[in-house]
C-alpha positions as CSV (number, residue, x, y, z in Angstrom):
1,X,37.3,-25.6,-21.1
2,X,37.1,-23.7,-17.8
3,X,34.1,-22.6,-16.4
4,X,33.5,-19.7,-13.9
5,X,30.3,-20.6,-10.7
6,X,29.3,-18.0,-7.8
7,X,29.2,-19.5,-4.6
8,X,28.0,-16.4,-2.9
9,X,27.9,-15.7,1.1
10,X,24.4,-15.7,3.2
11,X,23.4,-14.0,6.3
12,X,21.3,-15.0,9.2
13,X,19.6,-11.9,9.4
14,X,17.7,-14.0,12.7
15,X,18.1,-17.5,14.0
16,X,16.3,-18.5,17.1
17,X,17.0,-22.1,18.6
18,X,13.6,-23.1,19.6
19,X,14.7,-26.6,20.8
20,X,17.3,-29.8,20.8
21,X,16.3,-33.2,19.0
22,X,17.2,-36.2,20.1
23,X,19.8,-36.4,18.1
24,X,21.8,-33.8,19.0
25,X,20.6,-31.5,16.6
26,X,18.9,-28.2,17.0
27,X,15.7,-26.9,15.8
28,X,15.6,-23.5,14.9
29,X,14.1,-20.6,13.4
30,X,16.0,-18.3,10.7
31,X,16.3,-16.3,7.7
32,X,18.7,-16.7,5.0
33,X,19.3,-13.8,2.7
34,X,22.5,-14.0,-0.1
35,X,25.0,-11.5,-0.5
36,X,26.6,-10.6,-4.1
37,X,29.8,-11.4,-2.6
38,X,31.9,-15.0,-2.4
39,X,34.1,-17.3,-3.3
40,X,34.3,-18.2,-7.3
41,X,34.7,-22.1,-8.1
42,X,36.5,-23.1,-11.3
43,X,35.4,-26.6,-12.8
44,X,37.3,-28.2,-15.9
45,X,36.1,-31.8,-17.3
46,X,38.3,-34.4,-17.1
47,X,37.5,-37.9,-19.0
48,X,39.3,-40.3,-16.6
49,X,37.1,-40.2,-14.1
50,X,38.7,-38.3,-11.5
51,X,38.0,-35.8,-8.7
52,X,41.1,-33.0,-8.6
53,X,41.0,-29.7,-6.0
54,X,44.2,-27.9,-7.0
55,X,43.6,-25.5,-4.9
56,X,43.3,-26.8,-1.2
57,X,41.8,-24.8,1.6
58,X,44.4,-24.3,4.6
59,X,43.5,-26.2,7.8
60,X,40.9,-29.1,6.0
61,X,42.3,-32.2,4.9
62,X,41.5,-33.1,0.9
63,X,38.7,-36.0,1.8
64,X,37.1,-33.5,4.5
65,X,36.7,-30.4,2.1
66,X,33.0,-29.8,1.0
67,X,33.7,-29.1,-2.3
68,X,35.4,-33.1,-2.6
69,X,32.8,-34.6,-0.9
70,X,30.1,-33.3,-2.5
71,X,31.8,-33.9,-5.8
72,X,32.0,-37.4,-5.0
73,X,28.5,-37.6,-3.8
74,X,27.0,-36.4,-7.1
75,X,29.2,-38.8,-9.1
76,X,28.4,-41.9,-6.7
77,X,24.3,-41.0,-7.0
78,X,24.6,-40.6,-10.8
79,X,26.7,-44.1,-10.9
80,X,24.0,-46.2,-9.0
81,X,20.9,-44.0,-10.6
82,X,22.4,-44.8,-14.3
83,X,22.9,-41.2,-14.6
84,X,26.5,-40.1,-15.1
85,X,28.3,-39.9,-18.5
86,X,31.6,-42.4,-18.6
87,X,34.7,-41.0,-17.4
88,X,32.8,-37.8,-15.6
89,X,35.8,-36.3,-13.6
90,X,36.3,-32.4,-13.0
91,X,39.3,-30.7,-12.1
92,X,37.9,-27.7,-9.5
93,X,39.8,-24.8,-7.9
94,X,38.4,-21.9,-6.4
95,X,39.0,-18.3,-5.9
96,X,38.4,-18.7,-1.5
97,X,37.3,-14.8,0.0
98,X,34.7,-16.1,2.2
99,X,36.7,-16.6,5.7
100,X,36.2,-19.6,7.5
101,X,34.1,-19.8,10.8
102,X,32.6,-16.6,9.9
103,X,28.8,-17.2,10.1
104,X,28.6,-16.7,6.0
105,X,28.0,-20.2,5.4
106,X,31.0,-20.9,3.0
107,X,31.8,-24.4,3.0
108,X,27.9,-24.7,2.6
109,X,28.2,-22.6,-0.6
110,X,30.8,-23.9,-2.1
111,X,29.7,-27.9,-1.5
112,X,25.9,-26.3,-3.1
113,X,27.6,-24.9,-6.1
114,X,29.9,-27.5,-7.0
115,X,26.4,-30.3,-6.7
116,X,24.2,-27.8,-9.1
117,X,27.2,-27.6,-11.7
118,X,28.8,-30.6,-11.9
119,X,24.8,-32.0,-12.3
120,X,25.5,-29.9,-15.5
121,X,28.5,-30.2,-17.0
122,X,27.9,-33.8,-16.3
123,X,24.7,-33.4,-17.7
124,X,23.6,-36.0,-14.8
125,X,19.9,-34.6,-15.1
126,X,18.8,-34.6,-11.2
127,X,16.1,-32.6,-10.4
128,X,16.6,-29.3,-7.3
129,X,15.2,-30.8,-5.2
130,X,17.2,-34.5,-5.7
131,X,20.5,-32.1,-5.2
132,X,19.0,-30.4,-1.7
133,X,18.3,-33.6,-0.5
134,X,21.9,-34.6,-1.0
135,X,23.0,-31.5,0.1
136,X,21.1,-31.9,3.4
137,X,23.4,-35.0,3.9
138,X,26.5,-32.3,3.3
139,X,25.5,-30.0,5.7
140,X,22.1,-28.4,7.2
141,X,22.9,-25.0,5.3
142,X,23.6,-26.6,2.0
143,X,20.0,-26.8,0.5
144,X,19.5,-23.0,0.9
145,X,22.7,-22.6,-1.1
146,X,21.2,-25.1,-4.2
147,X,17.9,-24.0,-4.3
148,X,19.8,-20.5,-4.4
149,X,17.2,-18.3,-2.6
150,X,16.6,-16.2,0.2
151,X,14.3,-18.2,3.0
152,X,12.9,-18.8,6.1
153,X,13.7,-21.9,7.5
154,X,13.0,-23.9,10.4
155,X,14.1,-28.1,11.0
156,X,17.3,-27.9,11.2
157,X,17.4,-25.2,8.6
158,X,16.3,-27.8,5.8
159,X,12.9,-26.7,6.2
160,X,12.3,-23.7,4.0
161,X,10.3,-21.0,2.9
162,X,10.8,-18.9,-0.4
163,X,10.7,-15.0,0.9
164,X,11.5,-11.8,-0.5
165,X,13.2,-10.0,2.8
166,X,13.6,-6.0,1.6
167,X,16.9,-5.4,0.1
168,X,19.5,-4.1,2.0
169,X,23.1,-2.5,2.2
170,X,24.7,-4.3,4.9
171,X,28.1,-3.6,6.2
172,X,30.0,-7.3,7.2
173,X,33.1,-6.9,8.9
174,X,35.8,-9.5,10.2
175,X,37.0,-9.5,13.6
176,X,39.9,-11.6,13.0
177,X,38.6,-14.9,14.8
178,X,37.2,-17.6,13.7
179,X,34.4,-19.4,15.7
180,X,33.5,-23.0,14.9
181,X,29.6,-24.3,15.0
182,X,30.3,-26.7,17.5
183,X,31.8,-24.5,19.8
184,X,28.6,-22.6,19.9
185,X,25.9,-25.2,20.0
186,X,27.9,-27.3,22.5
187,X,28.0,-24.5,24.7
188,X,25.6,-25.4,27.9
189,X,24.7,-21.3,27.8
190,X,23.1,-21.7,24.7
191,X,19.6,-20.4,24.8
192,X,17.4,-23.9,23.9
193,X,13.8,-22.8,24.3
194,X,12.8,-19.5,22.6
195,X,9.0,-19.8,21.7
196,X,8.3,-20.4,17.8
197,X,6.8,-17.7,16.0
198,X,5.2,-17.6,12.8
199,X,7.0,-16.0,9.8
200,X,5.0,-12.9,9.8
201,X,5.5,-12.1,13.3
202,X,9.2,-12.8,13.2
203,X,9.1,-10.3,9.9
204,X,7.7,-7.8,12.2
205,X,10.0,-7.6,15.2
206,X,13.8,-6.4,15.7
207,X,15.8,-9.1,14.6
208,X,17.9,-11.4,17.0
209,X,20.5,-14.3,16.9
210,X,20.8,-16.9,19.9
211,X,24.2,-17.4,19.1
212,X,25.2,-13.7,19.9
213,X,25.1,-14.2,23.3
214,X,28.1,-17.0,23.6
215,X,30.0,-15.7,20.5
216,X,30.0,-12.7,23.0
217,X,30.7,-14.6,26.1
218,X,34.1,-16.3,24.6
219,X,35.4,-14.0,22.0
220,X,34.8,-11.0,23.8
221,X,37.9,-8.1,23.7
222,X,36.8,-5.7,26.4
């Protein structure tokens, strides 16, 4: 039997990059809220074990899609924890509107709703917060996406904060480009430093995004 899962888009209605780690990472400030719009994944059962995407997303290779590897993920921390049923496998598909490189977080999405449901059609038992923390390993945006609420969230993004930001109409539109992460953290114009605020301030004020500034500077059209 086929069944139907939302894998909705999100907004970053701010973001604020308060610092780099170590790492390479950045430590930020934002809010998350979801929009009742995205993608639809389609999951049938299979009993042999296997992991099918029959419907492959132009420009990512099979083993680099989110929705594979996070599939694969699940069923390998089932296995070792004792967890997944014999012959777990899913054939999954999806219904793609979300565009790619758009800011709404769509590979996050889909990677978070293919961990929550296959951890019930497999019946694999693993708690939220066992599936953000695997998610986390997916992707920083991913544990927003399983815990499935809008938040304030600061780490990396993996730190977060239930709110309930006032609901809104809002207007998304497409420019026709597609601008990758990496192109805008790596980007040496990248304000690094902006002060950290506390979440009722940053509820207060107009609402900014760091990245603006160098999705301007290279996708600019006059």
């Amino acid at each position: 039997m086929m069944t139907h899962w939302p894998s909705p888009a999100k907004l970053n209605l701010f973001l604020y990059i308060t610092g780099q780690r170590t790492d390479g990472y950045h430590s930020l400030q934002t809010l998350f809220q979801f929009l009742d719009y995205g993608d639809t994944i389609d999951i049938a059962l299979r009993g042999d074990g296997e992991i099918r995407l029959l419907t492959p997303v132009e420009g990512v290779a099979h083993e680099d899609n989110l929705i594979v590897r996070a599939a694969r993920l699940l069923m390998k921390v089932a296995s070792e924890s004792n967890r997944l049923p014999n012959g777990s496998g899913a054939d999954i598909s999806i219904d793609k509107r979300l565009p790619m490189g758009g800011g709404l977080g769509g590979g996050s999405s889909n990677a978070a709703t293919v961990l929550v449901a296959l951890n019930h059609l497999w019946q694999c038992g693993l708690s939220i917060d066992e599936l953000a923390a695997l998610g986390l390993t997916l992707g920083a945006d991913v544990p927003v996406f399983v815990r499935g609420h809008a938040a304030f969230a600061e780490g990396v993004g993996e730190i977060l904060t239930p709110v309930e930001p006032e609901e809104k109409w809002y207007l998304v539109a497409h420019p026709g480009v597609s601008i990758p992460t990496p192109m805008i953290f790596n980007d040496p114009d990248l304000p690094r430093n902006t002060p950290k605020r506390s979440i009722k301030t940053l509820l207060k004020c107009e609402f900014g995004n760091d990245c603006e500034v160098i999705a301007r500077k290279r996708f600019s059209r006059g």
